[in-house]
C-alpha positions in Angstrom: 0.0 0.0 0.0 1.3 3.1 -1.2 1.9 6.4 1.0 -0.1 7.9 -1.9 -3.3 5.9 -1.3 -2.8 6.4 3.0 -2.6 10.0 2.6 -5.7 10.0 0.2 -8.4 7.6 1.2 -11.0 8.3 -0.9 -9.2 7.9 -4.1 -10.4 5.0 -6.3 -6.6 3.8 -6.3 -7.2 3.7 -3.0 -9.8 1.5 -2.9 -8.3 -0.4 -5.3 -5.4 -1.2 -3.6 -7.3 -2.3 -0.4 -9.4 -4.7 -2.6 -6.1 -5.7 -4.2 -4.4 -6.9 -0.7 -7.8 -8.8 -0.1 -8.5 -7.1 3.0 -11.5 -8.3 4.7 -13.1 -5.7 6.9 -14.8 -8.0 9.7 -10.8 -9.8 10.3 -9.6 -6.1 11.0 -11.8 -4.8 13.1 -11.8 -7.6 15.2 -7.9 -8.3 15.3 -6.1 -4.8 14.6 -6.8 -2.9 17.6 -4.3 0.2 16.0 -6.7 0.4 12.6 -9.5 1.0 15.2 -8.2 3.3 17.3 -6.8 5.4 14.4 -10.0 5.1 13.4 -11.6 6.1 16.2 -9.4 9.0 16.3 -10.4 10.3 12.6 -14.2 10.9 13.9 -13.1 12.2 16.9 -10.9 14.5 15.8 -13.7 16.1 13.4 -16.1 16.9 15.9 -13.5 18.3 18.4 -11.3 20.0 15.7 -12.6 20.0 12.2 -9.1 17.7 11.3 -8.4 14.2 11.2 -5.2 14.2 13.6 -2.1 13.5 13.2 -1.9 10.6 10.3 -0.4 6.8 11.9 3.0 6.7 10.6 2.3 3.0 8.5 0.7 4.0 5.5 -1.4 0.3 6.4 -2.7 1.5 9.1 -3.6 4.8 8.3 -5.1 3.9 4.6 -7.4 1.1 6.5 -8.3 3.4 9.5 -10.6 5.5 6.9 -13.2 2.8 6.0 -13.0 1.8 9.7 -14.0 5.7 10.2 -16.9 5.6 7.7 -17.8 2.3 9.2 -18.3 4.2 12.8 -20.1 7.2 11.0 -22.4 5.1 9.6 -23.4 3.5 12.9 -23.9 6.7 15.0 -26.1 7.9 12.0 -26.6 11.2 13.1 -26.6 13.9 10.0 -24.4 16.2 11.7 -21.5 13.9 12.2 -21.6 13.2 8.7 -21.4 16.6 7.7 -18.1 17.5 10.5 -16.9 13.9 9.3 -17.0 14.6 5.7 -15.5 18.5 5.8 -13.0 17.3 8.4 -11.8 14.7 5.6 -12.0 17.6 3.5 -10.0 19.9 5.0 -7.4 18.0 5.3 -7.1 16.6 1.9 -7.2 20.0 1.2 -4.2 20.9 3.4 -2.3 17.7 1.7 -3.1 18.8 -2.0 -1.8 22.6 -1.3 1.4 20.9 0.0 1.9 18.2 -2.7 1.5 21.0 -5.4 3.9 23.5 -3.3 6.5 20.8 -3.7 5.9 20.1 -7.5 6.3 23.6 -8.1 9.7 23.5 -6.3 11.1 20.7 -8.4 10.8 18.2 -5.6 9.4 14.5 -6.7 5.5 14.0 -5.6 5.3 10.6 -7.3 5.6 8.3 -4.2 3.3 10.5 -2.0 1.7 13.1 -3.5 -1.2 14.2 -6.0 -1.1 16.8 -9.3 -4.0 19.1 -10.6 -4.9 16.8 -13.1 -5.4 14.0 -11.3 -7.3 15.6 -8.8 -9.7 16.8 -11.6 -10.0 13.2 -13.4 -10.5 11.8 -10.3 -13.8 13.8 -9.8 -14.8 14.2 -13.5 -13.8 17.9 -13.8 -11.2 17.9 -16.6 -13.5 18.1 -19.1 -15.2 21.2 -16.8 -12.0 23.1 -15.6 -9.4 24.6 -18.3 -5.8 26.6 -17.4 -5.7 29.8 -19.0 -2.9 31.2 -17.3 -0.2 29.5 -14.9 -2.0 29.9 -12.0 -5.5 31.1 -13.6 -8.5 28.9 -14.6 -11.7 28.9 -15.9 -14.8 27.1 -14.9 -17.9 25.6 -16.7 -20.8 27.6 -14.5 -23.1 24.6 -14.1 -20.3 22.8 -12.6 -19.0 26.0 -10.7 -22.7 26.3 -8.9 -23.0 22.8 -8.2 -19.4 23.2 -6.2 -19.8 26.5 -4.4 -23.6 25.2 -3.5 -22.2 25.4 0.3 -19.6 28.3 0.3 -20.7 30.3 2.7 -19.0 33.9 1.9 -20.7 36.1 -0.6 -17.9 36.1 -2.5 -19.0 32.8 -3.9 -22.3 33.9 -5.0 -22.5 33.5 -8.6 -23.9 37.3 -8.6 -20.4 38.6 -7.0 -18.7 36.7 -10.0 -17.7 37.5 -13.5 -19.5 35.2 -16.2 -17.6 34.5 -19.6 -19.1 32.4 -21.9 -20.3 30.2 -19.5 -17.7 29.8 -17.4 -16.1 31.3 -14.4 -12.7 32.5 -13.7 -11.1 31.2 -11.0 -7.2 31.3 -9.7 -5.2 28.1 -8.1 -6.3 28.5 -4.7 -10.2 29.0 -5.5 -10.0 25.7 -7.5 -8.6 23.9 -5.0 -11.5 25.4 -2.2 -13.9 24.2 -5.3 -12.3 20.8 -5.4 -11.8 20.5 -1.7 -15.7 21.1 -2.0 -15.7 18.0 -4.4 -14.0 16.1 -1.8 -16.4 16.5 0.5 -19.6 16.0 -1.4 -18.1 12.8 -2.9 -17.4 12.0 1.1 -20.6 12.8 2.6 -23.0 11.4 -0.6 -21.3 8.0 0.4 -23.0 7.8 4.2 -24.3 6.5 5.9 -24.6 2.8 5.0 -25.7 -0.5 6.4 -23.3 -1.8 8.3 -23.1 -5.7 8.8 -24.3 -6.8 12.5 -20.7 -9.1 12.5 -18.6 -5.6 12.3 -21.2 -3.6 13.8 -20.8 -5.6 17.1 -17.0 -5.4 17.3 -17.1 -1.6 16.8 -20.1 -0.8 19.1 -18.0 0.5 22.6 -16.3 2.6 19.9 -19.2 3.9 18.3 -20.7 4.3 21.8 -17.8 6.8 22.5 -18.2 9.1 19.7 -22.0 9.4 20.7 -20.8 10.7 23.7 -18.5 12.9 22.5 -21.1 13.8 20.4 -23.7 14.3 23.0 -21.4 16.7 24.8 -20.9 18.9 22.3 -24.8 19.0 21.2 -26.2 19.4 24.5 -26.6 22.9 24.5 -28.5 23.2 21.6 -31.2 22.8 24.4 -30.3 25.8 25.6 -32.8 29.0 24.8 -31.3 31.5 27.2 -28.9 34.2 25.8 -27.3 36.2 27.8 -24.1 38.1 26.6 -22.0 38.3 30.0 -21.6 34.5 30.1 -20.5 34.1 26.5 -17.3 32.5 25.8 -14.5 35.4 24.8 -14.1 35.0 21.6 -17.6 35.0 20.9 -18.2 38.2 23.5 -15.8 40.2 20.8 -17.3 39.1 17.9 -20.2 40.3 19.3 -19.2 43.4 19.6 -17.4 44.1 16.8 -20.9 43.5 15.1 -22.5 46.3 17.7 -20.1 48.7 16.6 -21.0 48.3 12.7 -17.8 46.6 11.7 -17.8 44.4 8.5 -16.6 40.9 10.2 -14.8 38.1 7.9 -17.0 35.6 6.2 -15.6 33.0 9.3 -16.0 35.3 11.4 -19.5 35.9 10.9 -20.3 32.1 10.3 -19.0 31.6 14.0 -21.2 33.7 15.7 -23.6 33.7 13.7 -24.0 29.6 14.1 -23.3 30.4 18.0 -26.3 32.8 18.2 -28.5 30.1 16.7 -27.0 27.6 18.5 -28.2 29.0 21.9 -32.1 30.1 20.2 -31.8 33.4 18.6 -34.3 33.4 15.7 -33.2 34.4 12.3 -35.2 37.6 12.5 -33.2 38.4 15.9 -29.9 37.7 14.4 -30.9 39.5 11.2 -31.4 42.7 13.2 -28.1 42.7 14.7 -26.4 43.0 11.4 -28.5 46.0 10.7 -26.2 48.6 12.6 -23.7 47.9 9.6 -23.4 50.6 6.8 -23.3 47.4 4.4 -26.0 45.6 5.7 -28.0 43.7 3.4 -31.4 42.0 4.6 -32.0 39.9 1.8 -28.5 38.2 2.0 -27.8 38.3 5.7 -31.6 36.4 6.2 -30.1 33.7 3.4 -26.9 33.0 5.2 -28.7 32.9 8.6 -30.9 30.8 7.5 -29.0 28.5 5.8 -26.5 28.4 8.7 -29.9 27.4 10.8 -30.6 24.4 8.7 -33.8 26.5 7.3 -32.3 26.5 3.8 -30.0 23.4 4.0 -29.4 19.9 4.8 -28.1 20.5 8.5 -28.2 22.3 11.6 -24.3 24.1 11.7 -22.1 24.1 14.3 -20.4 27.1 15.8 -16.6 26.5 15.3 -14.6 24.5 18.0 -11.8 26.6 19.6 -9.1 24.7 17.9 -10.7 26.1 14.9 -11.2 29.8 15.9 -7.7 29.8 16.8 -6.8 29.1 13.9 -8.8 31.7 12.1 -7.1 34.3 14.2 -10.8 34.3 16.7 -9.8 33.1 19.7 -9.1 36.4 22.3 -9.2 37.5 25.6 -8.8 33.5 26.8 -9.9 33.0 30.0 -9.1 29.9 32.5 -12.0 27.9 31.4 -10.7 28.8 28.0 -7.6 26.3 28.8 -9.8 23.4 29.5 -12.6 23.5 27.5 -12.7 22.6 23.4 -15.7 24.4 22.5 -17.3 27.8 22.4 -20.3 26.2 23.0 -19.3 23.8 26.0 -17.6 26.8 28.0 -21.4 28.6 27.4 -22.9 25.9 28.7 -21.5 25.3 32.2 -21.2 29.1 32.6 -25.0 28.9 32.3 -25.2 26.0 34.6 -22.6 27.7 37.4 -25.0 30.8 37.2 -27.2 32.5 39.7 -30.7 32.8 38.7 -30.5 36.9 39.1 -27.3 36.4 36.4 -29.7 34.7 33.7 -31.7 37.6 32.4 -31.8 37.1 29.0 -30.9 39.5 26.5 -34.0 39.5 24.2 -36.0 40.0 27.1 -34.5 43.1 28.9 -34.5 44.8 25.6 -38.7 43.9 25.2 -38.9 45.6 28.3 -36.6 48.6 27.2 -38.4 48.9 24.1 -42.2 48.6 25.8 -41.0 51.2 28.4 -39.5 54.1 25.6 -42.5 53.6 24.1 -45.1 54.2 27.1 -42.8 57.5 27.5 
Protein backbone atom coordinates (compact mmCIF):
# COMPACT_ATOMS: atom_id res chain seq x y z
CA UNK A 1 0.00 0.00 0.00
CA UNK A 2 1.30 3.15 -1.19
CA UNK A 3 1.87 6.37 1.00
CA UNK A 4 -0.12 7.91 -1.86
CA UNK A 5 -3.34 5.86 -1.34
CA UNK A 6 -2.82 6.44 3.04
CA UNK A 7 -2.61 10.02 2.57
CA UNK A 8 -5.71 10.04 0.25
CA UNK A 9 -8.39 7.59 1.16
CA UNK A 10 -11.00 8.27 -0.87
CA UNK A 11 -9.19 7.88 -4.11
CA UNK A 12 -10.42 4.98 -6.31
CA UNK A 13 -6.61 3.80 -6.30
CA UNK A 14 -7.21 3.74 -2.95
CA UNK A 15 -9.80 1.48 -2.89
CA UNK A 16 -8.31 -0.44 -5.33
CA UNK A 17 -5.40 -1.19 -3.63
CA UNK A 18 -7.30 -2.31 -0.37
CA UNK A 19 -9.37 -4.68 -2.59
CA UNK A 20 -6.15 -5.72 -4.16
CA UNK A 21 -4.44 -6.91 -0.66
CA UNK A 22 -7.79 -8.80 -0.11
CA UNK A 23 -8.53 -7.08 3.01
CA UNK A 24 -11.46 -8.27 4.68
CA UNK A 25 -13.08 -5.71 6.94
CA UNK A 26 -14.83 -7.97 9.66
CA UNK A 27 -10.76 -9.77 10.33
CA UNK A 28 -9.60 -6.15 10.95
CA UNK A 29 -11.77 -4.77 13.09
CA UNK A 30 -11.77 -7.57 15.16
CA UNK A 31 -7.87 -8.33 15.28
CA UNK A 32 -6.11 -4.81 14.63
CA UNK A 33 -6.78 -2.90 17.57
CA UNK A 34 -4.32 0.16 15.98
CA UNK A 35 -6.69 0.36 12.60
CA UNK A 36 -9.52 1.02 15.17
CA UNK A 37 -8.20 3.25 17.29
CA UNK A 38 -6.81 5.41 14.40
CA UNK A 39 -9.99 5.12 13.40
CA UNK A 40 -11.62 6.12 16.21
CA UNK A 41 -9.44 9.01 16.32
CA UNK A 42 -10.42 10.34 12.63
CA UNK A 43 -14.21 10.86 13.88
CA UNK A 44 -13.06 12.20 16.85
CA UNK A 45 -10.91 14.51 15.85
CA UNK A 46 -13.67 16.12 13.42
CA UNK A 47 -16.09 16.86 15.89
CA UNK A 48 -13.49 18.31 18.42
CA UNK A 49 -11.29 19.95 15.72
CA UNK A 50 -12.60 20.01 12.20
CA UNK A 51 -9.07 17.72 11.28
CA UNK A 52 -8.40 14.22 11.25
CA UNK A 53 -5.21 14.22 13.57
CA UNK A 54 -2.07 13.52 13.21
CA UNK A 55 -1.86 10.57 10.33
CA UNK A 56 -0.39 6.85 11.91
CA UNK A 57 2.99 6.66 10.65
CA UNK A 58 2.30 3.02 8.49
CA UNK A 59 0.75 4.03 5.48
CA UNK A 60 -1.42 0.27 6.39
CA UNK A 61 -2.70 1.48 9.07
CA UNK A 62 -3.64 4.82 8.25
CA UNK A 63 -5.11 3.87 4.64
CA UNK A 64 -7.43 1.09 6.52
CA UNK A 65 -8.27 3.38 9.47
CA UNK A 66 -10.64 5.47 6.91
CA UNK A 67 -13.18 2.84 6.01
CA UNK A 68 -13.04 1.81 9.68
CA UNK A 69 -14.02 5.70 10.24
CA UNK A 70 -16.95 5.56 7.75
CA UNK A 71 -17.78 2.34 9.23
CA UNK A 72 -18.34 4.19 12.77
CA UNK A 73 -20.05 7.16 11.03
CA UNK A 74 -22.41 5.14 9.63
CA UNK A 75 -23.36 3.49 12.93
CA UNK A 76 -23.86 6.67 14.97
CA UNK A 77 -26.07 7.93 11.97
CA UNK A 78 -26.58 11.25 13.13
CA UNK A 79 -26.57 13.94 10.00
CA UNK A 80 -24.40 16.17 11.71
CA UNK A 81 -21.51 13.94 12.24
CA UNK A 82 -21.59 13.16 8.66
CA UNK A 83 -21.37 16.63 7.71
CA UNK A 84 -18.12 17.52 10.46
CA UNK A 85 -16.85 13.92 9.26
CA UNK A 86 -17.03 14.64 5.73
CA UNK A 87 -15.55 18.53 5.79
CA UNK A 88 -12.99 17.28 8.40
CA UNK A 89 -11.79 14.68 5.63
CA UNK A 90 -11.99 17.63 3.51
CA UNK A 91 -9.99 19.90 5.02
CA UNK A 92 -7.36 18.00 5.33
CA UNK A 93 -7.06 16.56 1.91
CA UNK A 94 -7.21 20.04 1.15
CA UNK A 95 -4.20 20.92 3.41
CA UNK A 96 -2.28 17.66 1.73
CA UNK A 97 -3.08 18.77 -2.03
CA UNK A 98 -1.80 22.58 -1.29
CA UNK A 99 1.44 20.94 -0.02
CA UNK A 100 1.88 18.17 -2.70
CA UNK A 101 1.51 21.01 -5.43
CA UNK A 102 3.90 23.51 -3.28
CA UNK A 103 6.46 20.81 -3.70
CA UNK A 104 5.90 20.10 -7.54
CA UNK A 105 6.32 23.60 -8.13
CA UNK A 106 9.74 23.52 -6.29
CA UNK A 107 11.09 20.75 -8.37
CA UNK A 108 10.79 18.24 -5.60
CA UNK A 109 9.43 14.54 -6.71
CA UNK A 110 5.50 13.96 -5.59
CA UNK A 111 5.34 10.55 -7.33
CA UNK A 112 5.56 8.29 -4.25
CA UNK A 113 3.25 10.50 -1.98
CA UNK A 114 1.74 13.05 -3.52
CA UNK A 115 -1.23 14.16 -6.02
CA UNK A 116 -1.13 16.78 -9.34
CA UNK A 117 -4.01 19.07 -10.55
CA UNK A 118 -4.94 16.83 -13.10
CA UNK A 119 -5.39 13.98 -11.33
CA UNK A 120 -7.30 15.57 -8.82
CA UNK A 121 -9.67 16.80 -11.64
CA UNK A 122 -9.99 13.25 -13.45
CA UNK A 123 -10.52 11.75 -10.33
CA UNK A 124 -13.84 13.84 -9.77
CA UNK A 125 -14.79 14.19 -13.48
CA UNK A 126 -13.85 17.90 -13.83
CA UNK A 127 -11.19 17.88 -16.62
CA UNK A 128 -13.52 18.09 -19.11
CA UNK A 129 -15.19 21.22 -16.77
CA UNK A 130 -11.95 23.07 -15.64
CA UNK A 131 -9.41 24.61 -18.29
CA UNK A 132 -5.84 26.59 -17.42
CA UNK A 133 -5.71 29.76 -18.97
CA UNK A 134 -2.88 31.19 -17.29
CA UNK A 135 -0.20 29.54 -14.88
CA UNK A 136 -1.96 29.88 -11.97
CA UNK A 137 -5.50 31.10 -13.57
CA UNK A 138 -8.47 28.89 -14.59
CA UNK A 139 -11.72 28.92 -15.95
CA UNK A 140 -14.80 27.09 -14.92
CA UNK A 141 -17.95 25.64 -16.68
CA UNK A 142 -20.77 27.60 -14.47
CA UNK A 143 -23.13 24.64 -14.06
CA UNK A 144 -20.28 22.80 -12.56
CA UNK A 145 -18.99 26.00 -10.65
CA UNK A 146 -22.72 26.29 -8.86
CA UNK A 147 -22.95 22.81 -8.20
CA UNK A 148 -19.35 23.21 -6.17
CA UNK A 149 -19.83 26.54 -4.38
CA UNK A 150 -23.58 25.18 -3.46
CA UNK A 151 -22.18 25.40 0.25
CA UNK A 152 -19.62 28.35 0.32
CA UNK A 153 -20.70 30.30 2.70
CA UNK A 154 -18.98 33.85 1.94
CA UNK A 155 -20.66 36.06 -0.59
CA UNK A 156 -17.88 36.09 -2.54
CA UNK A 157 -18.96 32.84 -3.91
CA UNK A 158 -22.34 33.89 -4.97
CA UNK A 159 -22.54 33.47 -8.64
CA UNK A 160 -23.91 37.28 -8.55
CA UNK A 161 -20.35 38.57 -7.01
CA UNK A 162 -18.68 36.67 -9.99
CA UNK A 163 -17.70 37.50 -13.47
CA UNK A 164 -19.46 35.18 -16.17
CA UNK A 165 -17.61 34.53 -19.58
CA UNK A 166 -19.13 32.42 -21.88
CA UNK A 167 -20.35 30.18 -19.49
CA UNK A 168 -17.67 29.77 -17.44
CA UNK A 169 -16.10 31.29 -14.36
CA UNK A 170 -12.69 32.50 -13.75
CA UNK A 171 -11.11 31.24 -11.04
CA UNK A 172 -7.17 31.27 -9.69
CA UNK A 173 -5.19 28.15 -8.06
CA UNK A 174 -6.34 28.52 -4.67
CA UNK A 175 -10.17 28.98 -5.55
CA UNK A 176 -10.04 25.73 -7.50
CA UNK A 177 -8.56 23.89 -4.97
CA UNK A 178 -11.49 25.39 -2.25
CA UNK A 179 -13.86 24.15 -5.26
CA UNK A 180 -12.30 20.77 -5.42
CA UNK A 181 -11.81 20.52 -1.75
CA UNK A 182 -15.74 21.09 -2.02
CA UNK A 183 -15.72 17.95 -4.42
CA UNK A 184 -14.04 16.13 -1.77
CA UNK A 185 -16.39 16.45 0.50
CA UNK A 186 -19.57 15.96 -1.44
CA UNK A 187 -18.06 12.77 -2.86
CA UNK A 188 -17.35 12.03 1.14
CA UNK A 189 -20.56 12.84 2.62
CA UNK A 190 -22.98 11.36 -0.63
CA UNK A 191 -21.32 8.02 0.36
CA UNK A 192 -23.03 7.81 4.17
CA UNK A 193 -24.29 6.51 5.87
CA UNK A 194 -24.58 2.84 4.96
CA UNK A 195 -25.68 -0.49 6.36
CA UNK A 196 -23.33 -1.82 8.32
CA UNK A 197 -23.06 -5.68 8.81
CA UNK A 198 -24.25 -6.83 12.47
CA UNK A 199 -20.72 -9.06 12.46
CA UNK A 200 -18.56 -5.57 12.30
CA UNK A 201 -21.15 -3.63 13.84
CA UNK A 202 -20.80 -5.61 17.11
CA UNK A 203 -17.01 -5.36 17.33
CA UNK A 204 -17.11 -1.63 16.82
CA UNK A 205 -20.15 -0.79 19.13
CA UNK A 206 -18.05 0.55 22.57
CA UNK A 207 -16.26 2.61 19.91
CA UNK A 208 -19.22 3.89 18.27
CA UNK A 209 -20.71 4.32 21.82
CA UNK A 210 -17.80 6.82 22.54
CA UNK A 211 -18.18 9.08 19.70
CA UNK A 212 -22.05 9.38 20.68
CA UNK A 213 -20.76 10.67 23.74
CA UNK A 214 -18.46 12.94 22.47
CA UNK A 215 -21.12 13.76 20.42
CA UNK A 216 -23.65 14.27 22.98
CA UNK A 217 -21.40 16.74 24.80
CA UNK A 218 -20.91 18.93 22.35
CA UNK A 219 -24.85 18.97 21.24
CA UNK A 220 -26.18 19.40 24.49
CA UNK A 221 -26.65 22.89 24.46
CA UNK A 222 -28.48 23.22 21.55
CA UNK A 223 -31.18 22.84 24.42
CA UNK A 224 -30.35 25.77 25.58
CA UNK A 225 -32.82 29.04 24.77
CA UNK A 226 -31.29 31.53 27.19
CA UNK A 227 -28.93 34.22 25.78
CA UNK A 228 -27.25 36.16 27.85
CA UNK A 229 -24.14 38.11 26.59
CA UNK A 230 -21.95 38.28 30.00
CA UNK A 231 -21.57 34.51 30.10
CA UNK A 232 -20.48 34.11 26.52
CA UNK A 233 -17.33 32.52 25.84
CA UNK A 234 -14.54 35.40 24.85
CA UNK A 235 -14.14 35.00 21.56
CA UNK A 236 -17.64 34.99 20.92
CA UNK A 237 -18.18 38.24 23.53
CA UNK A 238 -15.82 40.17 20.79
CA UNK A 239 -17.33 39.10 17.88
CA UNK A 240 -20.20 40.27 19.30
CA UNK A 241 -19.15 43.44 19.57
CA UNK A 242 -17.42 44.07 16.75
CA UNK A 243 -20.95 43.46 15.14
CA UNK A 244 -22.54 46.26 17.70
CA UNK A 245 -20.07 48.73 16.57
CA UNK A 246 -21.04 48.29 12.69
CA UNK A 247 -17.76 46.60 11.67
CA UNK A 248 -17.83 44.43 8.48
CA UNK A 249 -16.61 40.90 10.16
CA UNK A 250 -14.77 38.08 7.89
CA UNK A 251 -16.98 35.64 6.20
CA UNK A 252 -15.60 33.01 9.30
CA UNK A 253 -16.03 35.34 11.40
CA UNK A 254 -19.46 35.89 10.88
CA UNK A 255 -20.34 32.10 10.28
CA UNK A 256 -19.01 31.62 13.97
CA UNK A 257 -21.18 33.67 15.75
CA UNK A 258 -23.62 33.71 13.75
CA UNK A 259 -24.00 29.60 14.11
CA UNK A 260 -23.29 30.42 17.95
CA UNK A 261 -26.26 32.83 18.22
CA UNK A 262 -28.50 30.13 16.67
CA UNK A 263 -26.98 27.65 18.47
CA UNK A 264 -28.16 29.02 21.95
CA UNK A 265 -32.08 30.15 20.25
CA UNK A 266 -31.82 33.37 18.62
CA UNK A 267 -34.33 33.40 15.70
CA UNK A 268 -33.24 34.44 12.27
CA UNK A 269 -35.19 37.61 12.47
CA UNK A 270 -33.21 38.36 15.88
CA UNK A 271 -29.88 37.69 14.44
CA UNK A 272 -30.94 39.53 11.17
CA UNK A 273 -31.40 42.68 13.23
CA UNK A 274 -28.10 42.70 14.74
CA UNK A 275 -26.40 43.04 11.42
CA UNK A 276 -28.51 46.00 10.69
CA UNK A 277 -26.24 48.58 12.60
CA UNK A 278 -23.71 47.91 9.63
CA UNK A 279 -23.36 50.57 6.82
CA UNK A 280 -23.26 47.44 4.41
CA UNK A 281 -26.03 45.62 5.70
CA UNK A 282 -28.03 43.75 3.37
CA UNK A 283 -31.36 41.99 4.59
CA UNK A 284 -31.99 39.88 1.82
CA UNK A 285 -28.51 38.19 2.04
CA UNK A 286 -27.84 38.32 5.73
CA UNK A 287 -31.63 36.45 6.24
CA UNK A 288 -30.06 33.66 3.38
CA UNK A 289 -26.87 33.00 5.20
CA UNK A 290 -28.66 32.86 8.60
CA UNK A 291 -30.94 30.79 7.55
CA UNK A 292 -28.99 28.53 5.76
CA UNK A 293 -26.51 28.43 8.72
CA UNK A 294 -29.88 27.37 10.79
CA UNK A 295 -30.56 24.43 8.72
CA UNK A 296 -33.79 26.45 7.25
CA UNK A 297 -32.35 26.51 3.75
CA UNK A 298 -30.02 23.39 4.02
CA UNK A 299 -29.45 19.91 4.84
CA UNK A 300 -28.14 20.47 8.54
CA UNK A 301 -28.19 22.25 11.59
CA UNK A 302 -24.28 24.06 11.70
CA UNK A 303 -22.10 24.11 14.32
CA UNK A 304 -20.38 27.10 15.82
CA UNK A 305 -16.62 26.54 15.26
CA UNK A 306 -14.57 24.50 18.04
CA UNK A 307 -11.76 26.57 19.56
CA UNK A 308 -9.12 24.65 17.93
CA UNK A 309 -10.73 26.08 14.88
CA UNK A 310 -11.22 29.83 15.92
CA UNK A 311 -7.69 29.81 16.81
CA UNK A 312 -6.80 29.10 13.89
CA UNK A 313 -8.77 31.70 12.10
CA UNK A 314 -7.06 34.25 14.22
CA UNK A 315 -10.79 34.35 16.74
CA UNK A 316 -9.76 33.12 19.75
CA UNK A 317 -9.06 36.38 22.26
CA UNK A 318 -9.19 37.48 25.55
CA UNK A 319 -8.78 33.49 26.83
CA UNK A 320 -9.90 32.98 30.05
CA UNK A 321 -9.10 29.89 32.48
CA UNK A 322 -12.05 27.87 31.35
CA UNK A 323 -10.69 28.80 27.96
CA UNK A 324 -7.57 26.28 28.79
CA UNK A 325 -9.81 23.38 29.49
CA UNK A 326 -12.58 23.54 27.53
CA UNK A 327 -12.71 22.62 23.45
CA UNK A 328 -15.70 24.39 22.46
CA UNK A 329 -17.32 27.79 22.39
CA UNK A 330 -20.29 26.22 23.04
CA UNK A 331 -19.32 23.79 26.02
CA UNK A 332 -17.58 26.82 27.97
CA UNK A 333 -21.37 28.65 27.42
CA UNK A 334 -22.94 25.93 28.69
CA UNK A 335 -21.45 25.26 32.21
CA UNK A 336 -21.23 29.13 32.64
CA UNK A 337 -24.98 28.90 32.31
CA UNK A 338 -25.22 26.00 34.59
CA UNK A 339 -22.60 27.69 37.38
CA UNK A 340 -24.97 30.83 37.22
CA UNK A 341 -27.16 32.49 39.67
CA UNK A 342 -30.72 32.79 38.71
CA UNK A 343 -30.51 36.89 39.08
CA UNK A 344 -27.27 36.38 36.37
CA UNK A 345 -29.68 34.69 33.68
CA UNK A 346 -31.72 37.57 32.37
CA UNK A 347 -31.85 37.09 29.00
CA UNK A 348 -30.87 39.51 26.47
CA UNK A 349 -33.96 39.46 24.23
CA UNK A 350 -35.96 39.96 27.13
CA UNK A 351 -34.48 43.08 28.89
CA UNK A 352 -34.50 44.76 25.56
CA UNK A 353 -38.66 43.93 25.24
CA UNK A 354 -38.92 45.58 28.35
CA UNK A 355 -36.63 48.59 27.18
CA UNK A 356 -38.42 48.89 24.13
CA UNK A 357 -42.23 48.60 25.84
CA UNK A 358 -41.03 51.15 28.36
CA UNK A 359 -39.49 54.05 25.59
CA UNK A 360 -42.48 53.60 24.14
CA UNK A 361 -45.05 54.17 27.14
CA UNK A 362 -42.79 57.53 27.54
Amino acid sequence: MQRLHARYPFLEAARDAVATEAVDLATVVERDRAVVDRARQRVITALEDGGTGEPHRDARIELLSYPVARVLVSMVDERVLVRKYARAEAATAADRIADDLTASTELKSVESSGISLDALLAEFDLEDAVRAVGETEYRIDVGTYLLLAEDLWDDNWQLVNQPLIDGEIPVDEDELLTLVREAVRGHIEDGLPFDVPEAIADELEADADEIREVLADLDLTREIDTVVPDLFPPCMKALLDRIQKGEHLPHHSRFAITAFLASIGMSTDEIVDLYRVNSAFGEEMTRYQTDHIRGETSPTEYSPPSCATMQSYGDCVNKDDLCERIPHPMAYYEERIDDADDEELEDWRESETEEEASASGD
